[in-house]
C-alpha positions in Angstrom: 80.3 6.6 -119.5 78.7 8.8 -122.4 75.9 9.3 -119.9 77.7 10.9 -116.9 79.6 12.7 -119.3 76.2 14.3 -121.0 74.6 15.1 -117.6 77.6 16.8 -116.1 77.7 19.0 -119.4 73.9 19.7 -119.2 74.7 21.2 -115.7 77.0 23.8 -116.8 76.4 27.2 -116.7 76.3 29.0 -120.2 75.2 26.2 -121.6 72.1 25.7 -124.0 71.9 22.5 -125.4 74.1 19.2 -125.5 74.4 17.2 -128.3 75.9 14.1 -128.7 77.6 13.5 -132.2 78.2 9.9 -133.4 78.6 7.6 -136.0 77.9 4.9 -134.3 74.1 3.6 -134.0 75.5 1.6 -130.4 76.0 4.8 -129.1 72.6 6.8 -130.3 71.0 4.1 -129.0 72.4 4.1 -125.5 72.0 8.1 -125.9 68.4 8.2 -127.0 67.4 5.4 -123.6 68.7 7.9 -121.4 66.5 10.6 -123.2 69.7 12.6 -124.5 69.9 14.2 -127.8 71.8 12.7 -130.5 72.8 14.1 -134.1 74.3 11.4 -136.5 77.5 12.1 -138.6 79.5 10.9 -141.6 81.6 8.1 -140.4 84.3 9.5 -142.7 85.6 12.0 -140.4 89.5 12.6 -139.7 88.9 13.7 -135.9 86.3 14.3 -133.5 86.3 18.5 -133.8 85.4 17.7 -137.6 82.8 15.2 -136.7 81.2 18.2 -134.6 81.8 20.5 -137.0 79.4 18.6 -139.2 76.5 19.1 -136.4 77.5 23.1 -135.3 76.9 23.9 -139.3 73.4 23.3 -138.3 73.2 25.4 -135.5 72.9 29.3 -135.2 74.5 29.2 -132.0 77.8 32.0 -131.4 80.2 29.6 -129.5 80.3 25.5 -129.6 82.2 23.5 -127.3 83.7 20.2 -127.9 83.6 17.6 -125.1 84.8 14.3 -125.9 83.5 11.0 -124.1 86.2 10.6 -122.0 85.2 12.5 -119.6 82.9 10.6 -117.2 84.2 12.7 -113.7 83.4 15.9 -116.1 83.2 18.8 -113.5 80.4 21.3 -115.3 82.4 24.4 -113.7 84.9 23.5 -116.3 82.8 24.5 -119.0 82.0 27.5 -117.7 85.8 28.5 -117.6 86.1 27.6 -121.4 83.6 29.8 -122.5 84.4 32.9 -120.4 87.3 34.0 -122.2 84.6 34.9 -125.3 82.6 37.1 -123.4 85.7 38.7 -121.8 87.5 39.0 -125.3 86.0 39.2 -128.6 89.4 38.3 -130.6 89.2 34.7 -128.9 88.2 32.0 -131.6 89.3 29.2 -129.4 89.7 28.2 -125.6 90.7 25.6 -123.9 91.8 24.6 -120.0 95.3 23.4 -118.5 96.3 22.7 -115.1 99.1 22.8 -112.9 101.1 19.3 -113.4 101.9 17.1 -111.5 105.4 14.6 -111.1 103.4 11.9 -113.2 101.2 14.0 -115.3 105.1 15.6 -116.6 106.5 11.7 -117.2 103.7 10.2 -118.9 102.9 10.5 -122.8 99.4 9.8 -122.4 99.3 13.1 -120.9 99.4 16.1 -123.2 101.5 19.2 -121.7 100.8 22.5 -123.3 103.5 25.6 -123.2 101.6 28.8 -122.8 102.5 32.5 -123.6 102.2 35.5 -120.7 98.8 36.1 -121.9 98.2 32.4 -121.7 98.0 31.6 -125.4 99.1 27.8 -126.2 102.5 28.3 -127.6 102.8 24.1 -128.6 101.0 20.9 -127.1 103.1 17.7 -126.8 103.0 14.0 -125.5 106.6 14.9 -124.4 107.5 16.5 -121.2 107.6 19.8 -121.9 109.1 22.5 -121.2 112.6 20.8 -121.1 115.2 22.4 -118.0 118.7 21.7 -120.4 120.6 23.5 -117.2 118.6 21.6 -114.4 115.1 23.0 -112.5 114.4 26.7 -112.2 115.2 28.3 -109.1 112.6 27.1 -106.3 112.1 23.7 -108.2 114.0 20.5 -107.8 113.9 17.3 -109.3 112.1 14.0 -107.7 113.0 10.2 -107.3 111.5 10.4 -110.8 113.7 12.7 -112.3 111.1 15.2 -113.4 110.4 18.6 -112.1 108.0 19.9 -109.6 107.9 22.8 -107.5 107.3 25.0 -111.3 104.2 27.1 -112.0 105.0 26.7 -115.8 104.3 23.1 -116.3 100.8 22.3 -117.6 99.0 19.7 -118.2 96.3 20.0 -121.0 92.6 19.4 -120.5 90.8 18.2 -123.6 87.7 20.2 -123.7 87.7 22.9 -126.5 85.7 25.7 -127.0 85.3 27.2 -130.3 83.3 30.4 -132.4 81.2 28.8 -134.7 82.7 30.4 -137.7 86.0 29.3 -136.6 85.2 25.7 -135.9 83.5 25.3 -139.4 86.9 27.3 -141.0 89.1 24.7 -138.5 87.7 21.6 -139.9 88.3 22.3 -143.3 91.9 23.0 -142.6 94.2 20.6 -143.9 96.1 18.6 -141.4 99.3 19.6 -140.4 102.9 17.7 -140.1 103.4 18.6 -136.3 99.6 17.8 -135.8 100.1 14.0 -137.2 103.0 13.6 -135.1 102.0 14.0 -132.2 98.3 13.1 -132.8 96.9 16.5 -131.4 95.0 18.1 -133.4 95.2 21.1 -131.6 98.1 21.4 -133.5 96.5 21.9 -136.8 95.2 25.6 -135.6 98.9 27.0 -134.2 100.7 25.4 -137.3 98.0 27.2 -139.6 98.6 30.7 -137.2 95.4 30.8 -135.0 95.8 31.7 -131.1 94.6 29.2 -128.6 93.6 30.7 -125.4 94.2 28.6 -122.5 92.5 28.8 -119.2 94.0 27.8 -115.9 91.7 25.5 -114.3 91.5 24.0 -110.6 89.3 21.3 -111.1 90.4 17.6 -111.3 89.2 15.4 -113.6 90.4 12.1 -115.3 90.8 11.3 -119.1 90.0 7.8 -119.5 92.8 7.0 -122.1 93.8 3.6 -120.8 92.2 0.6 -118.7 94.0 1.8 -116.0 92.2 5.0 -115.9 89.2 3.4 -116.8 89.2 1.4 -113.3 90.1 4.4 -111.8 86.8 6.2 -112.8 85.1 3.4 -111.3 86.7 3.3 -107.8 86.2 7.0 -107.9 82.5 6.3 -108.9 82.3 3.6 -106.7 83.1 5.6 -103.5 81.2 8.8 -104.2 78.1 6.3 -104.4 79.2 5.2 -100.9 79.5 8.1 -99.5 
């Protein structure tokens, strides 16, 4: 999986370098037979933005972009979208994607949901489905056999690939975490809770999050029949 996910990234646009940061010598291993680069890291680390944190302090590089593992059907246009928005706005410390949800993506907590601003600034992140409609769907929306609302262009699911200033990642991880941020196990969290902007980006692409064994096996039907084809 960490191999598909390291070639897609090296395909993006933007990008100069991928680096995979690990504590784990299983992982450089598997890294350094495919002829990737790998940086190891202190296996103390509270999350993964502070484990590459630890790596981006060595680099003199102006932006840094997280991509976790997870991401085996990683589409590389996706990391061209994070980074625009630091070209296009030097204020931005942070990016990150969202896409139109769907029925399922609103009901299931293994799917984070971001609320966003009119400028498209993460207002919160939750495992809940948010927003919540306390006087039924908005006008033009209506509810499915599922009892959850479609037909809205303000529910978004959140794509986990983060893109970050250097400075700002390195000021980030030394943040302490935050009570919302251990709730809902988001760290995310930790940067609106401590008063830093998130911008989000509206993305088209599909990808899965391999969170579960069920998404796991659909990664590999999905695999399975692009090799087919």
């Amino acid at each position: 999986m960490i191999e598909h996910v390291y070639r897609r990234a090296a395909e993006a646009r933007g990008i100069d370098a991928v680096i995979v940061a690990t504590d784990d010598e299983r992982i450089a291993r598997v890294v350094e037979q495919f002829g990737g680069t790998v940086r190891m890291t202190a296996a103390t680390h509270r999350t993964g933005t502070d484990r590459v944190a630890e790596v981006a302090a060595a680099l003199t590089c102006d932006v840094v972009v997280n991509v976790q593992g997870d991401l085996p059907l990683l589409q590389p246009g996706m990391l061209a979208e994070l980074i625009a928005p630091f070209a296009a706005d030097a204020a931005v410390t942070m990016s990150t994607l969202r896409r139109q949800a769907s029925a399922e993506d609103y009901a299931n907590p293994n799917v984070v949901k971001v609320v966003v601003d009119r400028q498209g600034d993460a207002l919160y992140f939750s495992r809940s489905p948010v927003p919540y409609f306390r006087d039924g769907p908005p006008k033009g929306g209506h509810y499915d056999e599922a009892n959850v609302v479609s037909g809205f262009s303000r529910t978004w699911k959140h794509i986990g690939l983060y893109g970050y200033r250097r400075d700002f990642l390195l000021l980030f991880a030394g943040l302490p975490q935050t009570p919302l941020e251990q709730a809902e196990s988001l760290e995310q969290l930790r940067a609106l809770e401590h008063g830093f902007r998130i911008r989000t980006v509206e993305t088209l692409y599909s990808t899965i999050e391999v969170d579960t064994p069920e998404d796991l096996e659909r990664v590999r039907r999905h695999l399975l029949a692009a090799a087919r084809a």
